[in-house]
C-alpha positions in Angstrom: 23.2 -24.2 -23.7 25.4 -21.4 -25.5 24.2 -17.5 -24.4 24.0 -17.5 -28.4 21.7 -20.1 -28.5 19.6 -19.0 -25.1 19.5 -15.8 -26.7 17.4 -17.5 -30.0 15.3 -19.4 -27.6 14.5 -16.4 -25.9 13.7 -14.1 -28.7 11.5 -16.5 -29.8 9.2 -16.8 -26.9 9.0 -13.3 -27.1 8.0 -13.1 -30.6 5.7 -16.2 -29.8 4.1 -14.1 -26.5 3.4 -11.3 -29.4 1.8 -13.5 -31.7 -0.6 -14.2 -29.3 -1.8 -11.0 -28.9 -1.7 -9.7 -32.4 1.1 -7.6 -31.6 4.7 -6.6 -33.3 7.3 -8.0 -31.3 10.3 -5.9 -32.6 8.4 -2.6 -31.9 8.0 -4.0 -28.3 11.5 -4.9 -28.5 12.4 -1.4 -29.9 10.5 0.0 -27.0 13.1 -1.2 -24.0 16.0 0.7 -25.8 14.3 4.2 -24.8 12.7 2.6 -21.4 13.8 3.7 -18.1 15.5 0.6 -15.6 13.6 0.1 -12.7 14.2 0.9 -8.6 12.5 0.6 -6.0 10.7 3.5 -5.1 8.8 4.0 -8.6 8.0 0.3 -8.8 6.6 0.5 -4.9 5.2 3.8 -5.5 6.8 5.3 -2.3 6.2 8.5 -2.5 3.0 8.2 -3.5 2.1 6.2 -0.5 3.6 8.2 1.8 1.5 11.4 1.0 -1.0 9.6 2.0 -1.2 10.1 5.6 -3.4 13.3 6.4 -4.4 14.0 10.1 -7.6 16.0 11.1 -5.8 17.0 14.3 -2.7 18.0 15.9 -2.4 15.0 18.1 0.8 13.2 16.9 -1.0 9.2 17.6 -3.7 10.3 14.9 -1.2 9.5 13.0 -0.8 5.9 14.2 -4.7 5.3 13.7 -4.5 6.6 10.2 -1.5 4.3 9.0 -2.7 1.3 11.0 -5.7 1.3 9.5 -4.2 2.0 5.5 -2.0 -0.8 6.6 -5.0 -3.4 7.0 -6.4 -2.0 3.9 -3.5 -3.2 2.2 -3.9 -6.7 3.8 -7.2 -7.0 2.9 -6.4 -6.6 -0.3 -3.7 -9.2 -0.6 -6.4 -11.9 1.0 -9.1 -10.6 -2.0 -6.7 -11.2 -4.0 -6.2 -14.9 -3.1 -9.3 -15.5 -2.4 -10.0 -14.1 -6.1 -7.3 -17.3 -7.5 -9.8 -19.5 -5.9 -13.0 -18.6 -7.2 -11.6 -18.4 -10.3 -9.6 -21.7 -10.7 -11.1 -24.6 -12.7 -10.4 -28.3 -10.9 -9.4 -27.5 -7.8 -7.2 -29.7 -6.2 -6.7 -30.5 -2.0 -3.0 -28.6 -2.2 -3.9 -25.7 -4.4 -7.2 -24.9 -1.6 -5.0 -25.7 1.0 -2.0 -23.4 -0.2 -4.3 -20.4 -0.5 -6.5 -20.7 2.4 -2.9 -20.6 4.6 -1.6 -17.8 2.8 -5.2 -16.1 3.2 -4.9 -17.3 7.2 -1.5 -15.8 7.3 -2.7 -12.2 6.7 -5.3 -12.5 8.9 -2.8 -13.7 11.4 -0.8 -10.6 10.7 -3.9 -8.4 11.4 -4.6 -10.0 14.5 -1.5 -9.8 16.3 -0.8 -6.3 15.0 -3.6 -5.0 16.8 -1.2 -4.4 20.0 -0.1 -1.6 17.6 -3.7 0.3 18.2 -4.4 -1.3 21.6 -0.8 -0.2 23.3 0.6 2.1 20.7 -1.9 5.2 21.1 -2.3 7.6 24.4 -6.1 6.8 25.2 -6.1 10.8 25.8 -5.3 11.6 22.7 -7.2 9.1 21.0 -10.5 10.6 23.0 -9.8 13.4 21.4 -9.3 12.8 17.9 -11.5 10.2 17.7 -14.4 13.5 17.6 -13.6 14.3 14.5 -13.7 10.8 13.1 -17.3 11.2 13.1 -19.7 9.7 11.3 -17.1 7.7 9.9 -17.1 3.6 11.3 -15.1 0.7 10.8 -17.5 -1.4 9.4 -17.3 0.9 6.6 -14.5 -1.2 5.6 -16.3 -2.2 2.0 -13.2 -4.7 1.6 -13.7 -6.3 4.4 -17.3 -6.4 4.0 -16.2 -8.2 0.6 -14.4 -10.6 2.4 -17.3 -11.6 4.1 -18.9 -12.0 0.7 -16.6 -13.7 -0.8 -16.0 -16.2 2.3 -19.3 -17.9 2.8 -22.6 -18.1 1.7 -24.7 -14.6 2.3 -27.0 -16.7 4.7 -24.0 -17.3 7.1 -23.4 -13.3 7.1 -27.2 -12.4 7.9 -28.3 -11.0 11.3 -28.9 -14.2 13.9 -32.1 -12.9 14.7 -33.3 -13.5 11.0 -31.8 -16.0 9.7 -34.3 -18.5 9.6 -36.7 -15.9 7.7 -34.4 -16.3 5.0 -32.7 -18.8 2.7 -30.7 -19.0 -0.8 -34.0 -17.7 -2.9 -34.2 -14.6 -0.8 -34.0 -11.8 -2.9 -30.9 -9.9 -2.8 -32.3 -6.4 -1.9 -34.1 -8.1 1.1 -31.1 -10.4 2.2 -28.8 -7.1 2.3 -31.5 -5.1 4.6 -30.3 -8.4 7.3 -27.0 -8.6 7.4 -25.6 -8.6 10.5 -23.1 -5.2 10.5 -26.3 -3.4 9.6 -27.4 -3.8 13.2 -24.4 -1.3 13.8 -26.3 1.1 12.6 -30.3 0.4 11.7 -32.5 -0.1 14.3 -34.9 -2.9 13.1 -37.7 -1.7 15.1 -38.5 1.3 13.4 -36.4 0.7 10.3 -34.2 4.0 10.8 -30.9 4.0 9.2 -27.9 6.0 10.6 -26.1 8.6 9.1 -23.2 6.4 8.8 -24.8 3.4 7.3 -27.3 5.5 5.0 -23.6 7.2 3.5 -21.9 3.4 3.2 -25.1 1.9 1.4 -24.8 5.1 -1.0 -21.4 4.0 -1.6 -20.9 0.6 -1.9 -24.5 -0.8 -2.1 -24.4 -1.8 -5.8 -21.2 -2.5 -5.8 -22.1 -5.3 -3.2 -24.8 -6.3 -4.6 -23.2 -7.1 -8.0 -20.3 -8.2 -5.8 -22.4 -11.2 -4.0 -24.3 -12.0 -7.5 -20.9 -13.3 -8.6 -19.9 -15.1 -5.2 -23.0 -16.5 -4.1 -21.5 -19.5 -6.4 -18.2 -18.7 -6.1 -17.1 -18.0 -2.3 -15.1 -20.1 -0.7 -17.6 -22.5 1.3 -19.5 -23.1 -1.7 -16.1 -24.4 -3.8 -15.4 -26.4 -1.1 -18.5 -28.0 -0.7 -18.5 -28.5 -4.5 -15.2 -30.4 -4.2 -14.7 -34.3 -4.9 -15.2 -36.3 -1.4 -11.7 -37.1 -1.4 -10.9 -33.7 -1.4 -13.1 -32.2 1.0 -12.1 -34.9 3.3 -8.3 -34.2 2.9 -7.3 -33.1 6.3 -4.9 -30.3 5.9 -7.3 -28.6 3.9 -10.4 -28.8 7.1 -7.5 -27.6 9.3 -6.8 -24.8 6.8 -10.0 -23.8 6.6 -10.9 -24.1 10.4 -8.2 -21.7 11.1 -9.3 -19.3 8.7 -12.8 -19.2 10.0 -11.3 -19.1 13.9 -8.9 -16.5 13.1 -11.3 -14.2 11.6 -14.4 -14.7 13.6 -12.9 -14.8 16.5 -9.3 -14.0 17.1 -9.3 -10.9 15.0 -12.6 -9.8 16.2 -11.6 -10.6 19.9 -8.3 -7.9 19.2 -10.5 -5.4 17.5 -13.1 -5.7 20.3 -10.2 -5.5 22.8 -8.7 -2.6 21.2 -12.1 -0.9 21.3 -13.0 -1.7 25.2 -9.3 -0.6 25.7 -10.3 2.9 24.6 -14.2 3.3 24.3 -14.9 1.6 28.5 -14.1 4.5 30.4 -14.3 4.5 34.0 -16.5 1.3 33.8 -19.1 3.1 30.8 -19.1 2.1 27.6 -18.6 5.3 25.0 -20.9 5.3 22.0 -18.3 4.4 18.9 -17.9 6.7 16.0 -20.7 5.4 14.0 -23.2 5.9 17.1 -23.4 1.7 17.1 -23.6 -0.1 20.0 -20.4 -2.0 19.3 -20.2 -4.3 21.8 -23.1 -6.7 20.5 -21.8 -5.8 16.9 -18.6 -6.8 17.9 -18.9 -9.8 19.9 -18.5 -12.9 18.0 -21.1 -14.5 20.6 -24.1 -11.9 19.6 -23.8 -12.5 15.7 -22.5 -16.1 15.6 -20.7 -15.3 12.1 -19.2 -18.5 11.2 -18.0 -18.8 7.2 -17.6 -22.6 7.7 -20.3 -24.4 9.6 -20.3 -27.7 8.9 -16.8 -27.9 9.5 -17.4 -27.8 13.7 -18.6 -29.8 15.9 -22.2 -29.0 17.5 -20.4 -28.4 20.8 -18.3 -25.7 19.1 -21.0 -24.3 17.2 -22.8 -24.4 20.6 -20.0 -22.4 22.4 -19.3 -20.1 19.3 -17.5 -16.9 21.3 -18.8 -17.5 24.5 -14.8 -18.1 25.7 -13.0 -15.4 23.9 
């Protein structure tokens, strides 16, 4: 094809693409003659980003926390955003679920091996340090992760194991959120105190989440797949793809986070209190809260042994 021709085809997609949305296309087209080219520091916003980093202390490896952890914020909102393609797609196909769930695996896999960057990258002296004036604030006040969660599996898979059978599908929301598991990092169910920490989070985010679930009770990822043709839910690649995902983060990356923690928090054999004032290690431990997004994709022996070998 000419660069004449090309040229007509082009302009008319254009003037096609404006059509569509009720718009002029030759005062879009007018626009580019006063717009600015691109490079890569505007479109990446890197200045922006990098005034981002602001210490409490003078300890040079606050610095390290403070990116590692922006870092995984970033990541976690790459896998929302796949995760969002999914819930959102009509006809799902094997390849499509597959494709995503990988991609979704692949971040996570990213997170998990980069946690060598916390566990060996940070004098534990300095970290004891700064780590005071981190206080109240916790990890679990992560409210993408937590969306994660949401948006992964069905809210009873994310509820405390010591209440789960109290509560099903019909549960009402308010109730079902008082349960689930990360508030046991900081509530203590016997006399129904809330920390500091968690009281501040729930302030935050609690509506958000609640509206959040609303949507994804029918739209997380266990419940699409479950919704699936047989043919597709038997395809394979996509039960390894899935299995990964729910190995890698229920166990792998919370095995490098709990890791990371002991590496720092276990000092001369006694366990500090974390940030948060939780007591971390049964937070933490994939064998204490059994989270599990998938669970009818393992074996009862599996199921059975869920963290006990990390």
């Amino acid at each position: 094809m000419s660069d004449q021709n090309n040229n007509a085809t082009l302009l008319q997609d254009i003037q096609k693409k404006y059509a569509l949305l009720d718009q002029d296309a030759e005062t879009h087209l007018e626009g580019l003659l006063h717009s600015k080219p691109i490079n890569y520091w505007d479109y990446v916003q890197t200045d922006a980003l990098l005034s981002l980093q602001n210490q409490r202390t003078v300890l040079p490896d606050e610095m390290v926390f403070i990116m590692y952890h922006q870092v995984n914020e970033l990541l976690f909102k790459m896998i929302l955003w796949e995760i969002d393609q999914v819930a959102h797609k009509k006809d799902i196909c094997a390849v499509f679920f597959s494709d995503k769930m990988m991609r979704i695996s692949r971040y996570f896999d990213m997170l998990t091996s980069s946690f060598t960057i916390m566990k060996d990258g940070m004098d534990v002296d300095q970290y004891n340090k700064f780590r005071a004036t981190l206080t109240p604030a916790s990890g679990f006040q992560s409210a993408q992760y937590r969306k994660i969660e949401f948006a992964s599996t069905e809210l009873i898979n994310l509820i405390d194991n010591r209440f789960r059978d109290t509560i099903d599908r019909n549960t009402d929301y308010e109730h079902a959120f008082e349960h689930l598991y990360w508030q046991a990092a900081g509530k203590n169910y016997k006399t129904g105190k809330k920390s500091y920490t968690l009281t501040d989070f729930e302030n935050r985010y609690k509506d958000e989440f609640i509206r959040f679930t609303k949507f994804y009770n029918t739209h997380n990822l266990w419940t699409i797949f479950k919704s699936l043709p047989k043919a597709v839910k038997e395809n394979q690649k996509l039960i390894d793809a899935m299995r990964h995902y729910d190995y890698t983060v229920n166990i792998k990356w919370v095995m490098a986070h709990y890791n990371t923690a002991n590496h720092y928090l276990n000092i001369g054999g006694e366990t500090a209190e974390a940030t948060g004032g939780s007591e971390w290690v049964k937070y933490m431990h994939p064998k204490y809260q059994r989270r599990i997004f998938f669970p009818e994709l393992w074996t009862t022996k599996e199921l059975e042994e869920w963290g006990e070998n990390a």
